[in-house]
N, C-alpha and C positions, 0 to 999 in steps of 0.2 A: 787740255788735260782736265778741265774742269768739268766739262761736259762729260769725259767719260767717267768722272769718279763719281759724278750726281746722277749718270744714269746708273750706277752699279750698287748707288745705296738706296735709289727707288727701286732697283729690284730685290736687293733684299728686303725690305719694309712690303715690297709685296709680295715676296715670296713668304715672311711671316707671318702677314697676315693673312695668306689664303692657307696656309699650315694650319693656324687657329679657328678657322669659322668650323660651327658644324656641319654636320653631312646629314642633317634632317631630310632632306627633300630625297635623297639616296634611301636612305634606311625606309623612308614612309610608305615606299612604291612597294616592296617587299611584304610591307605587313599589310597592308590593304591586299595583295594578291594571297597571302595566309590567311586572312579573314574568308574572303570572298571564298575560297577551296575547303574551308573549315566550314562554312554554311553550305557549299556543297554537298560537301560529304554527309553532314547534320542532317539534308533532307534530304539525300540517297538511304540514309538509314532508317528514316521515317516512313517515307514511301514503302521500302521494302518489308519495314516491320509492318506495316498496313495491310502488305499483297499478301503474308503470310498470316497474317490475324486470319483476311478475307478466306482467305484458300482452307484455312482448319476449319471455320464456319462451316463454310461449302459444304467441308468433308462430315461433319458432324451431323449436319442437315440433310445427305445423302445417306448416311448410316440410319440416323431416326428412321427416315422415311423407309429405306431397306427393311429394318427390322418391322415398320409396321406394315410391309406390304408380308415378310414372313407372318405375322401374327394372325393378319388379314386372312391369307390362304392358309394360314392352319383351322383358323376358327370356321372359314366355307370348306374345307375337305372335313372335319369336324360332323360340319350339318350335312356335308352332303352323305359321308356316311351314315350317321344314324337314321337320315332320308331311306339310303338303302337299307338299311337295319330295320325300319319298320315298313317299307311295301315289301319286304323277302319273307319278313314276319306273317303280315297281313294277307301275300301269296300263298304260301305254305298253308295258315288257315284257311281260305278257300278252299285249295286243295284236298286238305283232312276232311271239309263237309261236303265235298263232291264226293271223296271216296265214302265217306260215311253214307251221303243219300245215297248212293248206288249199293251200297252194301246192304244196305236198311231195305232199298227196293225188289236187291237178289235175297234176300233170307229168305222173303212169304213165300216167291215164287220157289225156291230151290222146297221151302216146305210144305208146300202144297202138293 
């Protein structure tokens, strides 16, 4: 009888005592895998804020260069007009002193 009452008050005494100890080594696993996910996430958002900084670059630097290839070919349709605007010019004057010399060379004979 002695033996079963000493084993029933070491189980109480150990069952009180494993009642009281903390549960640190429990709890710690939990926040190390909350960290570890929270740094995840930290540098999923980084990265991505990155791929979109990059991407608006891209697109800005597409645009400039857009607008200076418009500018570009406005400024060569530009010249190449007023190119055509003075050989159409400088055409037409030939033309008015070929008809003039022909006219100048019909006059004497027409008045003779």
């Amino acid at each position: 009888m002695k033996n079963v009452i000493a084993t029933l008050i070491a189980g109480l005494f150990a069952t009180a005592a494993f009642a009281q100890a903390p549960a640190a080594p429990a709890a710690s696993v939990p926040a190390k895998v909350e960290a570890a996910h929270t740094k995840a996430v930290v540098k999923a958002d980084a990265k991505e804020a990155q791929t979109v900084v990059k991407a608006d670059a891209k697109e800005a630097k597409a645009v400039v260069a857009a607008k200076t290839e418009v500018v570009s070919a406005k400024t060569q349709a530009a010249t190449t007009k007023a190119k055509a605007h003075h050989k159409a010019k400088h055409t037409k004057a030939k033309a008015d002193a070929k008809l003039a010399s022909a006219t100048a060379e019909a006059a004497p004979a027409v008045a003779k």
